[in-house]
Structures are given as C-alpha cells and as structure tokens.
Residue frames as qw, qx, qy, qz and C-alpha x, y, z in Angstrom:
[[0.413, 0.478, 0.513, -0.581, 2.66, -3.46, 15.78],
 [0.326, 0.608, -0.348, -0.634, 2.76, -2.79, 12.24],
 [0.205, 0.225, -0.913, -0.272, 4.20, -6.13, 11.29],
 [0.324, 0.327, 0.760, -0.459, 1.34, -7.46, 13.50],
 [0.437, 0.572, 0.090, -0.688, -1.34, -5.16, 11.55],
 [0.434, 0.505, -0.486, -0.566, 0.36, -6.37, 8.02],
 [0.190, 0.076, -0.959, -0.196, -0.16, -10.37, 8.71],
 [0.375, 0.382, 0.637, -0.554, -3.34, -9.81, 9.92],
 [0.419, 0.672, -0.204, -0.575, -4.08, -8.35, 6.72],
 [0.312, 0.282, -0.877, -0.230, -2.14, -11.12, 4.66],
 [0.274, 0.071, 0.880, -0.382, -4.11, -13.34, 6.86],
 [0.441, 0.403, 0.459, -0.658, -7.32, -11.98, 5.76],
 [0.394, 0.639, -0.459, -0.474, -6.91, -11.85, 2.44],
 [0.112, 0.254, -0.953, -0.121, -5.57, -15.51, 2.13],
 [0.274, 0.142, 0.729, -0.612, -8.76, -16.32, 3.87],
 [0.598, 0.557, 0.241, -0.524, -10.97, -14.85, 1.37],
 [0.231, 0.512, -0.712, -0.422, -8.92, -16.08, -1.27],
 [0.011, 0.083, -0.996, 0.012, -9.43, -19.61, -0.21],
 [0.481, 0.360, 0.703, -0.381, -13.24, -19.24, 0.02],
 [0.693, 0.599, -0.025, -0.400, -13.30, -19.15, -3.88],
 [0.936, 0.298, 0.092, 0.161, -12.25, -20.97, -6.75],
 [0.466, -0.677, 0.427, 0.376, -8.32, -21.64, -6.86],
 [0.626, 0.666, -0.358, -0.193, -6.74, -21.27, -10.51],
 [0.959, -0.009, 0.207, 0.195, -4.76, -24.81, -11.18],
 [0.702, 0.106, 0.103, 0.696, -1.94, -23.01, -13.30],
 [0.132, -0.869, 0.093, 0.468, -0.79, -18.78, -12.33],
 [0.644, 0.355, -0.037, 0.676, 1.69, -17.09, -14.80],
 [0.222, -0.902, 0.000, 0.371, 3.26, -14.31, -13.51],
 [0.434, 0.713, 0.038, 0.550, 5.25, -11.58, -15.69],
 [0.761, -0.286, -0.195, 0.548, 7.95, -10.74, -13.36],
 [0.328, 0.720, 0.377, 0.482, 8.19, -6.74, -14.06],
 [0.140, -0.940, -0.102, -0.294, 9.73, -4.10, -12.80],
 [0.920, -0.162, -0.191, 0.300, 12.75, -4.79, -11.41],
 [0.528, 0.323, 0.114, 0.777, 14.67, -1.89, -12.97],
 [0.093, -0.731, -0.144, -0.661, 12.73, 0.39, -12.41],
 [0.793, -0.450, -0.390, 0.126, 12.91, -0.69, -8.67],
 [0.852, -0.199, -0.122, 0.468, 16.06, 0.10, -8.69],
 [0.201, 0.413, 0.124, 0.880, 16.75, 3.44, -10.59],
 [0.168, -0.760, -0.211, -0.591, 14.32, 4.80, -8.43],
 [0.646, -0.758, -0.041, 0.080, 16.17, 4.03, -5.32],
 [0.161, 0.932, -0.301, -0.120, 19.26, 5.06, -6.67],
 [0.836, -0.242, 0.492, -0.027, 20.86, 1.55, -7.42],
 [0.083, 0.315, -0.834, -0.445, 22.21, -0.24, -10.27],
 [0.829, 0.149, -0.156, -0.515, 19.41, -2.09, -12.49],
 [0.544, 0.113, -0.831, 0.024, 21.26, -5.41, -11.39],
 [0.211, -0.005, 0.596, -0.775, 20.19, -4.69, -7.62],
 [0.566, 0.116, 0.063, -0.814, 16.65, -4.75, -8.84],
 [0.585, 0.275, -0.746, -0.159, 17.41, -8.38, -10.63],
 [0.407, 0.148, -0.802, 0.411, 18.29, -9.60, -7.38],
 [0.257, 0.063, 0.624, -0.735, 15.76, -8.31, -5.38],
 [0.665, 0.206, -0.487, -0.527, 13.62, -9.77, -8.03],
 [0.560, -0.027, -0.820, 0.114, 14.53, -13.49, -6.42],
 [0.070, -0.010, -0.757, 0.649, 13.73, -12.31, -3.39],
 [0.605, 0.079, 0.107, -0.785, 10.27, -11.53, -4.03],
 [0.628, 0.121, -0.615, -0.462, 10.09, -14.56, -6.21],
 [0.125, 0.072, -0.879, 0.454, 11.36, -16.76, -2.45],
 [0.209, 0.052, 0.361, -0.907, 8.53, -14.91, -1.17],
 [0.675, 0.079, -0.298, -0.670, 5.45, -15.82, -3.75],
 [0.348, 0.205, -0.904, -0.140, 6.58, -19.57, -3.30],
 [0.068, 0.094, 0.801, -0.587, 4.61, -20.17, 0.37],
 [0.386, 0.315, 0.433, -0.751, 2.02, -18.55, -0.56],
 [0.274, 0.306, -0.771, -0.487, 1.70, -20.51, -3.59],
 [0.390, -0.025, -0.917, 0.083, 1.36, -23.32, -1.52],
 [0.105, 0.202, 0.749, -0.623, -0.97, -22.06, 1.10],
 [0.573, 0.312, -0.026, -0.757, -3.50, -21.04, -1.60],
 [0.784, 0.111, 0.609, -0.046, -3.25, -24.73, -3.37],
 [0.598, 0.659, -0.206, -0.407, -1.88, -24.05, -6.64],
 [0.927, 0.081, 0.324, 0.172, -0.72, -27.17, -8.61],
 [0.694, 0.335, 0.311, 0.556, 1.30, -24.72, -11.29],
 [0.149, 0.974, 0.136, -0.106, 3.02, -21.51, -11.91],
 [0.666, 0.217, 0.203, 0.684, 5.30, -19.90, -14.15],
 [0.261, -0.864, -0.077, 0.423, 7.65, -17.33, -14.02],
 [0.709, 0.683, -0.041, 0.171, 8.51, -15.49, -16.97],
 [0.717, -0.499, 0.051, 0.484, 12.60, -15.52, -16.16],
 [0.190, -0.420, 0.536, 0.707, 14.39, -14.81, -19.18],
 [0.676, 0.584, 0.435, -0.110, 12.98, -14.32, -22.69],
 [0.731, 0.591, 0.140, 0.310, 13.83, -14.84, -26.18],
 [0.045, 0.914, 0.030, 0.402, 14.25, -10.71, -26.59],
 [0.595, -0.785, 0.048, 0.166, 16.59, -10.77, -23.15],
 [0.799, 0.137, 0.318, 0.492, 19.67, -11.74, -25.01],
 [0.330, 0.585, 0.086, 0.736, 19.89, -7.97, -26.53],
 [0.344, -0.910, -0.209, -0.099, 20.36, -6.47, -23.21],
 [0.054, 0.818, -0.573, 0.025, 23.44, -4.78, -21.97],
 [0.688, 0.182, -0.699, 0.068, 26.14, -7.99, -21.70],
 [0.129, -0.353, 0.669, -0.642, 26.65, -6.80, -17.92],
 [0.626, -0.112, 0.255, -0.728, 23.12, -7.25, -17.24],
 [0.882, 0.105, -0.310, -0.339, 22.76, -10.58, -18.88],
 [0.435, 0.366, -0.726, 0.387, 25.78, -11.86, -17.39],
 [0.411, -0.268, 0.553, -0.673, 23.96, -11.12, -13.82],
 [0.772, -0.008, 0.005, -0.636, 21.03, -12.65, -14.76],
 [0.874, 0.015, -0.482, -0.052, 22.80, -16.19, -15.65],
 [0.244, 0.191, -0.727, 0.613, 24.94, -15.83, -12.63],
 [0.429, -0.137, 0.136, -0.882, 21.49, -15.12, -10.69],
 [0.962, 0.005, -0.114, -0.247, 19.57, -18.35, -12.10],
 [0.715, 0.177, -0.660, 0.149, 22.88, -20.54, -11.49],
 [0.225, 0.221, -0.712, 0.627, 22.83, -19.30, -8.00],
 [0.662, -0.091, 0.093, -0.738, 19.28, -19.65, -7.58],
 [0.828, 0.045, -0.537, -0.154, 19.57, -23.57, -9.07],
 [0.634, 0.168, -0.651, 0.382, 21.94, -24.24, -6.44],
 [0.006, 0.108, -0.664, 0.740, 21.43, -22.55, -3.21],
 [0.643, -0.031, 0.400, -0.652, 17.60, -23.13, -2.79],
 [0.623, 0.171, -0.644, -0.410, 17.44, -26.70, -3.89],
 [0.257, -0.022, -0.856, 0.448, 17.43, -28.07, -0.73],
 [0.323, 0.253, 0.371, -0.833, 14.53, -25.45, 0.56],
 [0.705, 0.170, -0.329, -0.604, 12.38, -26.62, -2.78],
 [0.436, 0.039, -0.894, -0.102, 12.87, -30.23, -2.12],
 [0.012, 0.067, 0.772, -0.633, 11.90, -29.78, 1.78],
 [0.252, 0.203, 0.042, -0.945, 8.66, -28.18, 0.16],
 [0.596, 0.258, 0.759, 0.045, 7.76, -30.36, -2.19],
 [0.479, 0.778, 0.171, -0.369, 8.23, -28.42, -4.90],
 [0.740, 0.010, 0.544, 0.395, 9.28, -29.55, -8.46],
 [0.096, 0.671, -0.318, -0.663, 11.03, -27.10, -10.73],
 [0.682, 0.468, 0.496, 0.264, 10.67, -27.48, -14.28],
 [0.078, -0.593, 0.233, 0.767, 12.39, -24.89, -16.75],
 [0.553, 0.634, 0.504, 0.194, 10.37, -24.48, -20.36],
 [0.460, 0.857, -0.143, -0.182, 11.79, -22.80, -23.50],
 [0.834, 0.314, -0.263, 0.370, 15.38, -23.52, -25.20],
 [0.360, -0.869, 0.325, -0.102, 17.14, -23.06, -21.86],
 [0.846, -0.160, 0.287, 0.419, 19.84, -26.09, -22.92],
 [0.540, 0.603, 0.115, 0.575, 20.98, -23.45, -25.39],
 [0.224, -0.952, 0.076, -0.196, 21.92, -21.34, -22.46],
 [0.130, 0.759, -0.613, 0.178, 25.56, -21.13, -20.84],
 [0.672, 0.055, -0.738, -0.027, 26.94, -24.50, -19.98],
 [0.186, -0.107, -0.710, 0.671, 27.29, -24.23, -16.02],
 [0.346, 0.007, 0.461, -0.817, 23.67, -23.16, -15.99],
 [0.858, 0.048, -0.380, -0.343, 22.10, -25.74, -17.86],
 [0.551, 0.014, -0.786, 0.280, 24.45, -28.51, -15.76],
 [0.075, 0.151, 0.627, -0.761, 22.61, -26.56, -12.18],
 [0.500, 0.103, 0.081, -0.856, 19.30, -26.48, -13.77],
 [0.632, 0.219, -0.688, -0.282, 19.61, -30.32, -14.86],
 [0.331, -0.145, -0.786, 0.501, 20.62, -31.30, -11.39],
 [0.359, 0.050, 0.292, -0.885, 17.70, -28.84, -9.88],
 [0.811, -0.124, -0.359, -0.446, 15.04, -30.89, -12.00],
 [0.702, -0.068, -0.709, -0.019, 16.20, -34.27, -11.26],
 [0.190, -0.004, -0.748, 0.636, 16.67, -33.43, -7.29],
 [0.407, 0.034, 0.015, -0.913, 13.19, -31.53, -7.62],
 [0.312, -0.079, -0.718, -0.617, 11.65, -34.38, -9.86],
 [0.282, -0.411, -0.857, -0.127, 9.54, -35.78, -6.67],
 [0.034, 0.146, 0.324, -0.934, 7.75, -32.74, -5.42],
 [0.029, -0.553, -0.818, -0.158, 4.06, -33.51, -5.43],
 [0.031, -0.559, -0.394, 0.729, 2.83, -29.83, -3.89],
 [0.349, 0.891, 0.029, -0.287, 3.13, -27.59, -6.51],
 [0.711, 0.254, 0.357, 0.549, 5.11, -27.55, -10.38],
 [0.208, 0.869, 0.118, -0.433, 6.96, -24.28, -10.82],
 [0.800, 0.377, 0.351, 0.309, 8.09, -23.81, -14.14],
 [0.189, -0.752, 0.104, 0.623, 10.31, -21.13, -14.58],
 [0.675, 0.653, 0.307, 0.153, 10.57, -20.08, -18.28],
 [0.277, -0.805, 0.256, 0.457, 13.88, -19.30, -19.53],
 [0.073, -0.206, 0.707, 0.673, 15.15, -18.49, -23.20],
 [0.297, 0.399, 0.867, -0.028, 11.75, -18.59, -23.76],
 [0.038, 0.234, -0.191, -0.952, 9.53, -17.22, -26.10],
 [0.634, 0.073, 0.668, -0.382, 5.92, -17.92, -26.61],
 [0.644, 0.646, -0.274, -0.303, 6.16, -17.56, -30.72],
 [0.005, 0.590, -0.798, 0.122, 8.91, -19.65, -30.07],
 [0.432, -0.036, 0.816, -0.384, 7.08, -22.40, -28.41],
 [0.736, 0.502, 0.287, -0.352, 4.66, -22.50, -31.39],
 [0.500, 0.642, -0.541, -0.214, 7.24, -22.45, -34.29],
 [0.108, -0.572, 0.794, -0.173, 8.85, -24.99, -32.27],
 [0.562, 0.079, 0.819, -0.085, 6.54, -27.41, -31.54],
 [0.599, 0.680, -0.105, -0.411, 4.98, -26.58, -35.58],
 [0.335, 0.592, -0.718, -0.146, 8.60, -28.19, -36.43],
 [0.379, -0.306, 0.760, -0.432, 7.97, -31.02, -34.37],
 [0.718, 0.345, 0.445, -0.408, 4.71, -31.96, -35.46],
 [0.617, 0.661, -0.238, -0.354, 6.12, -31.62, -39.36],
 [0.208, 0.568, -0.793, 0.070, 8.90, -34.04, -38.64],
 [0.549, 0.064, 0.785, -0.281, 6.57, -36.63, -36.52],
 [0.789, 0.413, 0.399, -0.220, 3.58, -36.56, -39.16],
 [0.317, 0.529, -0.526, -0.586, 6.40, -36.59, -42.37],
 [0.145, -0.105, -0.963, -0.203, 5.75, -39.58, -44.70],
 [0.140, -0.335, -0.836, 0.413, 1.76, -38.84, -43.01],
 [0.253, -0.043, -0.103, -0.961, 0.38, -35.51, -44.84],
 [0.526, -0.401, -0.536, -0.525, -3.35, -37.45, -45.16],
 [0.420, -0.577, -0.524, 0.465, -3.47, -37.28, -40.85],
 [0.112, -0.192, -0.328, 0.918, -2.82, -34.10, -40.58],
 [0.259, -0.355, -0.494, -0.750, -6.17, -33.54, -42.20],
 [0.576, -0.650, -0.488, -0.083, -7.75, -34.89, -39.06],
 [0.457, 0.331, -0.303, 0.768, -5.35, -32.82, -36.74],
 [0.242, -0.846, -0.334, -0.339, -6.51, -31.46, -33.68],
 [0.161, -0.836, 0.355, -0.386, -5.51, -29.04, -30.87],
 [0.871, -0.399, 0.240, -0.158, -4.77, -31.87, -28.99],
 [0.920, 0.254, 0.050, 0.293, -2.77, -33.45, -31.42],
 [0.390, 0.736, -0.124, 0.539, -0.68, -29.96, -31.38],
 [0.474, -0.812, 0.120, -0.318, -0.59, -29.69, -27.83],
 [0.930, -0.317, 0.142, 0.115, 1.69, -32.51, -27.50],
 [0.576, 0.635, -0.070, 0.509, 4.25, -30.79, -29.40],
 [0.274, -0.930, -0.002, -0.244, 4.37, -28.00, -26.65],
 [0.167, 0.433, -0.742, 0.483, 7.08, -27.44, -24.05],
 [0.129, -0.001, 0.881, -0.456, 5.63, -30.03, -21.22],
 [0.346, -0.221, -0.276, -0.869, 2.36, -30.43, -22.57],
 [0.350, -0.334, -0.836, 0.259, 1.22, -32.36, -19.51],
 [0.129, -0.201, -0.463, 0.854, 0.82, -28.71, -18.03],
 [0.140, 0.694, 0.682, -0.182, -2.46, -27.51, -17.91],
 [0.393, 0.545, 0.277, 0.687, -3.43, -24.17, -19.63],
 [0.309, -0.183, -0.506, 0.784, -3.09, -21.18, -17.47],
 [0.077, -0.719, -0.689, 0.038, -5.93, -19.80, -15.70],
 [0.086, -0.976, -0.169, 0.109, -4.84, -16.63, -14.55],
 [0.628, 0.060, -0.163, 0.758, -1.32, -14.65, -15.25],
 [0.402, -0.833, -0.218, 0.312, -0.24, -11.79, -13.17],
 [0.526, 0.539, 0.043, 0.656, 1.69, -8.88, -14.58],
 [0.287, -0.777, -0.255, 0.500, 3.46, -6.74, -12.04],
 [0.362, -0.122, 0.266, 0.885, 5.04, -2.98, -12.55],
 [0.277, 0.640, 0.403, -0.593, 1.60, -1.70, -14.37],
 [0.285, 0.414, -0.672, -0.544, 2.36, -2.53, -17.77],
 [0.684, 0.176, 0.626, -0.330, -0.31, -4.40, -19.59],
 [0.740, 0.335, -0.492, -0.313, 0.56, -6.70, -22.32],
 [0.994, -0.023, 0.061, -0.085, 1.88, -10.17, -22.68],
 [0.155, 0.782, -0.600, -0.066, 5.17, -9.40, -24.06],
 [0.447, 0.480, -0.735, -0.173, 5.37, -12.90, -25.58],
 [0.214, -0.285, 0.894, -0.272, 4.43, -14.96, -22.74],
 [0.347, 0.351, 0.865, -0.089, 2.45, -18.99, -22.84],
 [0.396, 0.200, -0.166, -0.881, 0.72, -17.10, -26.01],
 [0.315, -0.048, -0.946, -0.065, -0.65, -21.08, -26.36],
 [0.343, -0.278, -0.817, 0.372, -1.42, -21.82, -22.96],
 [0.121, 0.297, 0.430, -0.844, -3.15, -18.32, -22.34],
 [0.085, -0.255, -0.672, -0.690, -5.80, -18.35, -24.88],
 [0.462, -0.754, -0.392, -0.254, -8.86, -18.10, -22.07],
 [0.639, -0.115, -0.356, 0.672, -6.53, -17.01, -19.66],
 [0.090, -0.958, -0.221, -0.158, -7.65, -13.97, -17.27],
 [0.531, 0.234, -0.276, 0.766, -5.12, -11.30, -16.96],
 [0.389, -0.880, -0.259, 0.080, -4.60, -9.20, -13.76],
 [0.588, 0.375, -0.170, 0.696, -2.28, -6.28, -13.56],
 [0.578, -0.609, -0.229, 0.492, -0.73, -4.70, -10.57],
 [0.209, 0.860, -0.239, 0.399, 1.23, -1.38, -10.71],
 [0.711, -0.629, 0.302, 0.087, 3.19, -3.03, -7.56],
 [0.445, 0.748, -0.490, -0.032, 6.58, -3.55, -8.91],
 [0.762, 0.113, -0.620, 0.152, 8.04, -7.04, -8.70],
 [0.375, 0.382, -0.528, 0.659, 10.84, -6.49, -6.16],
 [0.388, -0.132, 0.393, -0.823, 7.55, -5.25, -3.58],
 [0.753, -0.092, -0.394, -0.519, 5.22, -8.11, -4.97],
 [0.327, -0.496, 0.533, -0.603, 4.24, -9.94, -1.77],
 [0.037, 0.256, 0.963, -0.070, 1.66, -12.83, -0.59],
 [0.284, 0.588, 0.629, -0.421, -0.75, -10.25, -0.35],
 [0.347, 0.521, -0.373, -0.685, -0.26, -8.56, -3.56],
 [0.082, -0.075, 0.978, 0.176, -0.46, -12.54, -4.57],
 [0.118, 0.332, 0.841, -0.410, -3.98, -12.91, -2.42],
 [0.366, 0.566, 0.134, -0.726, -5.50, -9.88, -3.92],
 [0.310, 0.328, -0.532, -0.717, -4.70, -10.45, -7.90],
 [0.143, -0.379, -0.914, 0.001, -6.19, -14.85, -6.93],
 [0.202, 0.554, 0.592, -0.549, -9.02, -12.70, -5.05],
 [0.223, 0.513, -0.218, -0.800, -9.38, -10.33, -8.34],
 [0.181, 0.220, -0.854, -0.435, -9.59, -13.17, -10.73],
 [0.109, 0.170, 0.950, -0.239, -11.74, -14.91, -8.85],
 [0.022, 0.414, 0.167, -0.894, -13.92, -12.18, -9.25],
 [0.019, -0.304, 0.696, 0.650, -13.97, -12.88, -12.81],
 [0.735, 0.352, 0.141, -0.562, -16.77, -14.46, -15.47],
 [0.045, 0.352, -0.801, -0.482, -14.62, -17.16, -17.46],
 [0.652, 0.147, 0.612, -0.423, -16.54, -18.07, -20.28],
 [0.483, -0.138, 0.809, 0.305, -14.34, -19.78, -22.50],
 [0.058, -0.126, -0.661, -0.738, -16.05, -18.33, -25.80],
 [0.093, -0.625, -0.774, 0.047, -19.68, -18.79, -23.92],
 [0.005, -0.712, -0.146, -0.687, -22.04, -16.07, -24.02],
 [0.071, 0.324, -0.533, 0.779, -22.44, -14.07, -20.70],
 [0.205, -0.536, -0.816, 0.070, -24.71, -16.13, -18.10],
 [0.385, -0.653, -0.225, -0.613, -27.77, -13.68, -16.99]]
C-alpha cells in the first residue's frame, strides 16, 4: 500500500511538472553522500556508492520529464585532497559505473559525455570512459554530462588559454571579441547554458560548478541528501523552478 501511495504521488507530481515549462539543461550538485552515511553508522565510501544509486534513479525520470541535458557534478578539481582511500573508491566507482551500465544507457538512448580534464585522470578510467562515449555517441534522448576533474574556474582559465593560442599572431580581433567567440573555447560548447541546477544535502552555494554556463541559471536547494534524492525530489525542484520569474537581467514583468 505504501509503495502504491508513493507512485501515486511520483505520478502526480511528474504530471504537474509536465504541465509547465521543461528546463533544456539541469545541473545537479550531487551532495551529501557522507553525511548519509555517518549518520547510519557506515563508512563515508558506502554513501559514495549509494550516491550511484540515486544517480541510476534520476536517469528515467530525466527522460520522462524531456530534458535534452544534465550534469552531474562527479568529481572536482578540490576532490583530489581527500583521504587517498576515498579517492581511490571514487575512481574505482566511475570505472565501474563506465562499464557496467553501458549497455542500460545505450538501450535508453542516452549519450554520456564527461567535461573537465578527466584524460588527466587514472589510465583504466579514462580507457572506460573513452569506450562509454563512443558506445554512447548515438543517444538522441537526453546528453548527460558527468563532470569529472572538473572545475568551473578551471573551465574559464582553460578555455582563456585556448582562445590566446587560437587568436596569437591576431591581437587587433580580439578587439571585436564576443561571448560567443569565448564560448567556443568551453568544454563542449555545443551545450546549452543551464537553466536550472539542483543542490542536494541543504547546502547552498555553487562550490565551483558550470560558473560559465550558470550565469542566469535558477538555483534550487533541497535538504534531501543525495543518496535519498528520488524522481520526486527531481519533480518537485523542475516543479519549484518552474515556479520561477527568469529574467535574464530584465526588469520584473508587472
């Protein structure tokens, strides 16, 4: 009965979701994982791992709401200074993520992309995250990008070096320079800019993420902690946003 009761609910919720405007590109800030765990008396790698499972979880409902894009902040820059155990999980974690659900994304139609300097990551996950694109590459549904070694200061210095090394021999262009022109630096800059990003756990910043791509970007923040973060915890934050006024520098309509 319960389970009954709780997809009714999810039901509803997707419902009303879909009678408003669907954001084209989600982020989500992945959060809380640890804590997850310490408070059920676990190890803070447990929490990691039930971390993927939530992420399995978001994917459907991804797709039943119509989103074209969404990123998940995986690993960042700043991870790298965490115990070694913990990091060690984390690339064992993504190399068994590249590999056992690549078959379940393909059936889907979903195409994985991975943005930030994730070739600079161990060698046996960059060779399962190479094969994951290319087996991924024709998924027309929905592009998730999963953002690993990333950082969003990063992403700017980065493409900044880019641009200085295309326009050298060229200083009188950059005079005409425009966002556009900078955007193509980016990591994928095909991807649209993200509409809405989702921060679970109840911590509200950015902590570094798409600092680019979020620039009008409405933020919604949960106190649900990853590891619990559902379809309906999904339905509600799309239903929250929706909710929203975006007006891109405009004043507020009357």
């Amino acid at each position: 009965m319960a389970t009954q009761q709780g997809d009714s609910v999810e039901d509803a919720l997707l419902k009303k979701a879909l009678e408003g405007s669907i954001p084209v590109h989600v982020g989500i800030v992945m959060d809380g994982n640890g804590r997850w765990a310490v408070s059920r008396g676990l190890k803070r790698t447990e929490g990691h791992r039930a971390g993927v499972e939530a992420l399995r979880r978001c994917l459907p409902a991804l797709l039943s709401l119509g989103v074209r894009y969404c990123t998940f902040y995986v690993f960042s820059t700043e991870n790298w200074k965490r115990p070694q155990e913990e990091v060690q999980f984390l690339m064992n974690l993504i190399l068994e993520y590249s590999r056992e659900d690549r078959s379940e994304l393909m059936r889907r139609g979903i195409r994985v992309v991975p943005i930030g300097r994730w070739k600079e990551m161990p060698r046996q996950v960059v060779r399962a995250l190479s094969r994951l694109v290319k087996d991924t590459a024709s998924g027309q549904k929905l592009t998730v990008l999963l953002a690993l070694n990333y950082g969003g200061r990063q992403e700017i210095l980065d493409a900044a070096r880019s641009l200085a090394l295309s326009y050298s021999g060229r200083r009188e262009e950059l005079r005409d320079l425009s966002e556009e022109d900078f955007r193509r630096f980016l990591y994928e800059p095909s991807v649209p800019d993200v509409d809405v990003i989702i921060r679970t756990s109840g911590e509200k910043r950015l902590s570094n993420f798409l600092l680019w791509r979020a620039a009008y970007a409405e933020l919604v923040f949960t106190d649900v902690l990853w590891p619990d973060f559902g379809p309906s915890d999904l339905y509600r934050a799309i239903i929250e946003y929706q909710g929203r006024e975006r007006r891109f520098g405009d004043v507020r309509r009357e």
